[in-house]
C-alpha positions in Angstrom: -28.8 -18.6 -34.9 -26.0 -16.9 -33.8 -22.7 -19.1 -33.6 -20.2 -18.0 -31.0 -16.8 -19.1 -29.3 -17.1 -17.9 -25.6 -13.0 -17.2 -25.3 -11.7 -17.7 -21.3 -12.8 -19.9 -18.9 -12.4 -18.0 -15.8 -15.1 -15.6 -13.5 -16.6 -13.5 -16.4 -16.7 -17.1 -19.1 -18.9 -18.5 -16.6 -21.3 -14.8 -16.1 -21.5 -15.1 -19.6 -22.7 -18.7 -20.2 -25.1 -18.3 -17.9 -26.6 -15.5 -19.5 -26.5 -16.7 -23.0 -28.7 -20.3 -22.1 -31.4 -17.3 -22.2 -30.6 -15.7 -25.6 -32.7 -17.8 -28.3 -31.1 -16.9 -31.3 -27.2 -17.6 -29.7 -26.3 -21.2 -29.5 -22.4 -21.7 -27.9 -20.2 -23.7 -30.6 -17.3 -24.1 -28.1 -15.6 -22.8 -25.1 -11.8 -22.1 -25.7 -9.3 -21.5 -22.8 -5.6 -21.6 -22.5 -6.2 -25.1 -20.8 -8.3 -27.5 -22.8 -9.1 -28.9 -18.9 -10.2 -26.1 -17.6 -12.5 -25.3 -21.1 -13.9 -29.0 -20.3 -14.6 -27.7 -16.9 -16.7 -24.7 -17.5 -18.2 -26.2 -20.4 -19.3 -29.2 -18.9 -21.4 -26.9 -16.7 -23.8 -25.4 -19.3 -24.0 -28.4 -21.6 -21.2 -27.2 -24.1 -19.7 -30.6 -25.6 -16.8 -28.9 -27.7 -13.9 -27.6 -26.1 -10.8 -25.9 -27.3 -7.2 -24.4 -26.0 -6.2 -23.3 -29.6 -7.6 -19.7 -29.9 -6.5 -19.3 -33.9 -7.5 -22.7 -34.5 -10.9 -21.7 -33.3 -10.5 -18.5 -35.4 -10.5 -20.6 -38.9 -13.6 -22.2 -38.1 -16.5 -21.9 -40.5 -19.3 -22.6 -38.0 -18.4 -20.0 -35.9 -19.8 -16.2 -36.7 -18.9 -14.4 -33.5 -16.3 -14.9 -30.6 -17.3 -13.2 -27.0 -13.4 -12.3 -25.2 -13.3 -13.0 -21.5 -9.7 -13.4 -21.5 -7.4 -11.6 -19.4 -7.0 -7.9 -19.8 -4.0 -7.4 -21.0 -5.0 -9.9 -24.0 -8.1 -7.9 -24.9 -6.9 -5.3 -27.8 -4.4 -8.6 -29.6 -7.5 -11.1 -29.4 -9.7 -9.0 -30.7 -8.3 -7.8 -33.9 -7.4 -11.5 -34.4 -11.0 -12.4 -34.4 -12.2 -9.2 -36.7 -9.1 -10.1 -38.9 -10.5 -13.6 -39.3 -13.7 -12.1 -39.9 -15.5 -12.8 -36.7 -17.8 -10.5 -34.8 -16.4 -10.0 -31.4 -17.3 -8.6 -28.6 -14.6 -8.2 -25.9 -14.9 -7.8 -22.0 -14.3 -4.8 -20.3 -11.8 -3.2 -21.1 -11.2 -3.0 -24.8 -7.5 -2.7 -23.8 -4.9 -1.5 -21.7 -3.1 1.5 -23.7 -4.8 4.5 -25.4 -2.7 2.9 -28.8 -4.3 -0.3 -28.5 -7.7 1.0 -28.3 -7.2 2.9 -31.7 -5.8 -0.2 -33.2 -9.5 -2.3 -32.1 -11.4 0.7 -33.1 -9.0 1.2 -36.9 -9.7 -2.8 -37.3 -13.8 -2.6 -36.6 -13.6 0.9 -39.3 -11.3 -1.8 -41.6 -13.5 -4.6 -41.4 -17.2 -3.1 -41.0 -18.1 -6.3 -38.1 -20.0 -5.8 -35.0 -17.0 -5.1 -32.3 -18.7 -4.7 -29.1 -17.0 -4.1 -25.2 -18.6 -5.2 -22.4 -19.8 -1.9 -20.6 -22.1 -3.8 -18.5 -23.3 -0.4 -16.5 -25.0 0.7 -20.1 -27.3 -2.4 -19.7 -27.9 -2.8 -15.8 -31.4 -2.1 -15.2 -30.9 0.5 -12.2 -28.7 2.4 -14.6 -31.3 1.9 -17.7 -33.5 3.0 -15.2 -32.0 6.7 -14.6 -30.8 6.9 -18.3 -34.7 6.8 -19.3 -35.5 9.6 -16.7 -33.2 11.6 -18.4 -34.4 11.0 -22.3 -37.5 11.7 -20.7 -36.3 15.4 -19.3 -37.3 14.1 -16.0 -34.0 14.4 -14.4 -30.6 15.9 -15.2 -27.0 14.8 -13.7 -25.5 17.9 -11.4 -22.8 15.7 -9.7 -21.7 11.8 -9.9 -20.2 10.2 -6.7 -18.9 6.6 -7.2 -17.0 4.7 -5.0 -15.5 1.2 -6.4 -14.2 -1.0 -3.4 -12.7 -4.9 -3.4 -10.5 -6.8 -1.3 -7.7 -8.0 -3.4 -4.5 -7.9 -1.7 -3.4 -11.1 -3.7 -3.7 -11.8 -7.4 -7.5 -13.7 -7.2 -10.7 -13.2 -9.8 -13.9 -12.5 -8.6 -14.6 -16.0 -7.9 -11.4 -15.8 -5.4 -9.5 -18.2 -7.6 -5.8 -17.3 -7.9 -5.2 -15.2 -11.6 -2.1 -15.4 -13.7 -2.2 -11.7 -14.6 -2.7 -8.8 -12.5 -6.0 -6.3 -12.4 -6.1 -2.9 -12.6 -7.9 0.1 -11.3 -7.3 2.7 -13.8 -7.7 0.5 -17.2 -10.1 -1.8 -15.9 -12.4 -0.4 -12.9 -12.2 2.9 -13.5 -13.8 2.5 -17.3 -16.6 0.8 -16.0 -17.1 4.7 -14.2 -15.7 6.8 -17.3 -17.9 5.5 -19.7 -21.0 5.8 -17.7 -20.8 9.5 -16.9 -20.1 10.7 -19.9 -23.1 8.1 -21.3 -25.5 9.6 -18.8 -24.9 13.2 -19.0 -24.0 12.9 -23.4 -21.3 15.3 -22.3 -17.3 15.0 -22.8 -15.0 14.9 -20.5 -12.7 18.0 -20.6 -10.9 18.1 -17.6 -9.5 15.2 -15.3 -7.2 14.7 -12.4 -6.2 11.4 -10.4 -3.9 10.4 -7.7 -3.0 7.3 -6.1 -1.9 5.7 -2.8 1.2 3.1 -2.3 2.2 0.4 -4.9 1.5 -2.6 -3.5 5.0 -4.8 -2.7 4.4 -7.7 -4.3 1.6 -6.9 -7.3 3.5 -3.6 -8.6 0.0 -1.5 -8.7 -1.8 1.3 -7.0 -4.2 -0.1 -4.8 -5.9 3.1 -4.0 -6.9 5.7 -6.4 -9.1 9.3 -6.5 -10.4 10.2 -9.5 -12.3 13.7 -10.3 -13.3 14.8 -13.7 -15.5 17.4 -15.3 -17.9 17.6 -18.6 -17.8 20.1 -20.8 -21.5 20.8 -19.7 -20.3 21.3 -16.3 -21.1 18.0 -14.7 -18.5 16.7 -11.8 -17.6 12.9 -11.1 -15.9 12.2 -8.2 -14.4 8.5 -8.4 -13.1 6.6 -5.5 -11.0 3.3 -5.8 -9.7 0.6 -3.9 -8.4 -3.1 -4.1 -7.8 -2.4 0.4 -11.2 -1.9 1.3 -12.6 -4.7 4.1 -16.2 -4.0 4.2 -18.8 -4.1 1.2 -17.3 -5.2 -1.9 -18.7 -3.7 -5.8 -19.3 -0.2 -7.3 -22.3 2.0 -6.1 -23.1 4.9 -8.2 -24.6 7.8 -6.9 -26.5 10.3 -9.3 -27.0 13.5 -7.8 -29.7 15.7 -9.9 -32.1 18.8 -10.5 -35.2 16.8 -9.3 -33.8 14.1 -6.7 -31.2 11.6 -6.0 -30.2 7.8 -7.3 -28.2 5.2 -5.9 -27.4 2.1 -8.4 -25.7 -0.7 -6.5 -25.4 -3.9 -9.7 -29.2 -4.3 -10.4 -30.7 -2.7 -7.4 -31.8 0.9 -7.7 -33.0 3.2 -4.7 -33.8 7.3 -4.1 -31.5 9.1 -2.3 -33.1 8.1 0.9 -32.7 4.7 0.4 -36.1 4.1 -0.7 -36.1 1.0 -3.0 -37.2 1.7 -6.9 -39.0 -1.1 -8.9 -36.4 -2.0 -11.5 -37.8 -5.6 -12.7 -40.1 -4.4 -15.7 -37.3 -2.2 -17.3 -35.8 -4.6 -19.1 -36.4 -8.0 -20.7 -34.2 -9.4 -17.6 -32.2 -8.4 -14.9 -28.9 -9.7 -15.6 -27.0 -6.7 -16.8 -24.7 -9.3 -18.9 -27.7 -11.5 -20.5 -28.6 -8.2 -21.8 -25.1 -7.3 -22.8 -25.1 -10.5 -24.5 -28.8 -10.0 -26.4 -27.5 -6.9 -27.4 -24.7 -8.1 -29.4 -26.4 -11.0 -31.3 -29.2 -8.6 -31.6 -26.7 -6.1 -33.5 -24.9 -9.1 -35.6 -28.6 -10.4 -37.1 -29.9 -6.9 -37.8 -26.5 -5.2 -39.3 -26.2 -2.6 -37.2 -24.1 -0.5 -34.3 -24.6 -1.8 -30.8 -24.9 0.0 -27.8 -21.1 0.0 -25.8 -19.8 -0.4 -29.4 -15.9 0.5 -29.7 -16.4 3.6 -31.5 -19.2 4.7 -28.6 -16.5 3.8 -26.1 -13.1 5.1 -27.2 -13.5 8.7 -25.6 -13.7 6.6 -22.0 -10.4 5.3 -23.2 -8.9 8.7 -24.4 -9.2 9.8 -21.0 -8.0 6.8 -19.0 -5.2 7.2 -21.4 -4.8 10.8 -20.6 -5.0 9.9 -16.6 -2.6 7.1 -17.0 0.1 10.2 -18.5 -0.9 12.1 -15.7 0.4 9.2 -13.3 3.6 8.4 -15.5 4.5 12.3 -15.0 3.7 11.7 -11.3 5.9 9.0 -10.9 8.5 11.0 -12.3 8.5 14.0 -9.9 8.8 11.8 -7.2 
């Protein structure tokens, strides 16, 4: 049995409860939160009796092998070298951090310490995307062109639950990765060229809330990304795969053909949650000893080039 600390009581704490009640070999020691209330709160809901709002305290605890990081973004990188410096396997939540810097220091500490460090890719594990990765191991279809168009309403600082947030979210670091990591996963190509540009700051938040992304692999594949925290209409990411033998659409867990034509997804995978599988993957990787899939050292070239893109925007800036 794997012993974990689910770290953050917000949106994501509660996806990931929900999907570890269905993991057999994970039992959840304790939920930890900045707010011992709101740690009761969530963990209340699932059946969790210990509760916590002293992360290093947690940190020191001997019946704890593993920590999962649902904690606000910009706390990501800090948190989880704490938890591999206290030896703890962590895995942290989208994204591994919000500099290229700290992302080298997470993936220097997981080289350091040899422990499972994990980040929460979720597209790697989504059945529709599974789905379309297996056609191509199979040589049954290769990526030309990826179109992807991200789109929320969030013209206030709220999660995903609509609660308010004390930190604000980010297109680039955060939304964008999901994206990055994906194409280069599905077409095992780098990225070698990438441009972005990006609408009005908004007044009171201080980000972009509207960004264009375009990239190209060194194999010659294309993404075009699309952003925006101002769109009023259909809310999520929807992927589109554009191939040599046909056409996929992956919106979340549903998958369907280019003509809109649904595509049986439900025997893919063990489930369809995209995080319960997320989540088996890591305490699958801490009881057998070995690399996950969406480990740090898989992810850091999404990183390099959000890193290189975020440059890009801080030369911008200055031209203007």
């Amino acid at each position: 049995m794997i012993r974990i600390a689910l770290v953050g009581a917000g949106a994501f704490g509660e996806k990931h409860l929900a999907g570890l009640k269905n993991v057999p070999d994970a039992e959840v020691v304790t939920v930890v939160s900045a707010s011992e209330a709101e740690s009761r709160k969530l963990a209340d809901q699932f059946g969790v009796a210990d509760v916590s709002d002293d992360y290093e305290a947690t940190l020191q605890r001997d019946d704890i092998d593993a920590v999962i990081l649902t904690t606000p973004t910009p706390m990501h990188a800090a948190q989880a070298i704490q938890a591999m410096d206290a030896g703890k396997h962590v895995e942290v939540e989208i994204p591994a951090a919000d500099s290229w810097a700290d992302a080298q220091a997470v993936l220097a500490k997981q080289q350091e310490t040899g422990l499972v460090c994990m980040v929460g890719h979720t597209r790697r594990f989504n059945p529709s995307h599974q789905y379309v990765k297996q056609q191509i191991d199979a040589g049954k279809f290769t990526i030309q062109a990826m179109d992807i168009e991200t789109f929320f309403f969030r013209r206030t600082n709220t999660n995903a639950k609509g609660e308010p947030r004390s930190w604000t979210d980010h297109l680039l670091w955060h939304h964008s990765a999901h994206s990055i990591d994906i194409f280069q996963y599905m077409t095992g190509a780098k990225v070698v060229k990438a441009n972005i540009l990006q609408g009005p700051k908004h007044p009171d938040l201080g980000i972009a809330m509207d960004q264009s992304i375009q990239m190209k692999t060194d194999k010659g594949q294309i993404l075009t990304l699309a952003l925006s925290f101002n769109n009023d209409g259909p809310l999520g990411t929807f992927f589109r795969y554009i191939g040599d033998t046909g056409t996929y659409i992956a919106r979340y867990d549903d998958l369907v053909n280019g003509r809109e034509e649904p595509i049986d997804v439900s025997n893919v995978d063990i489930s369809m949650n995209g995080i319960e599988l997320q989540d088996r993957e890591f305490v699958a990787a801490i009881r057998e000893g070995r690399e996950p899939n969406s480990s740090i050292a898989q992810v850091m070239d999404c990183y390099r080039v959000i890193g290189e893109l975020a440059e890009s925007l801080e030369q911008q800036d200055g031209w203007s």
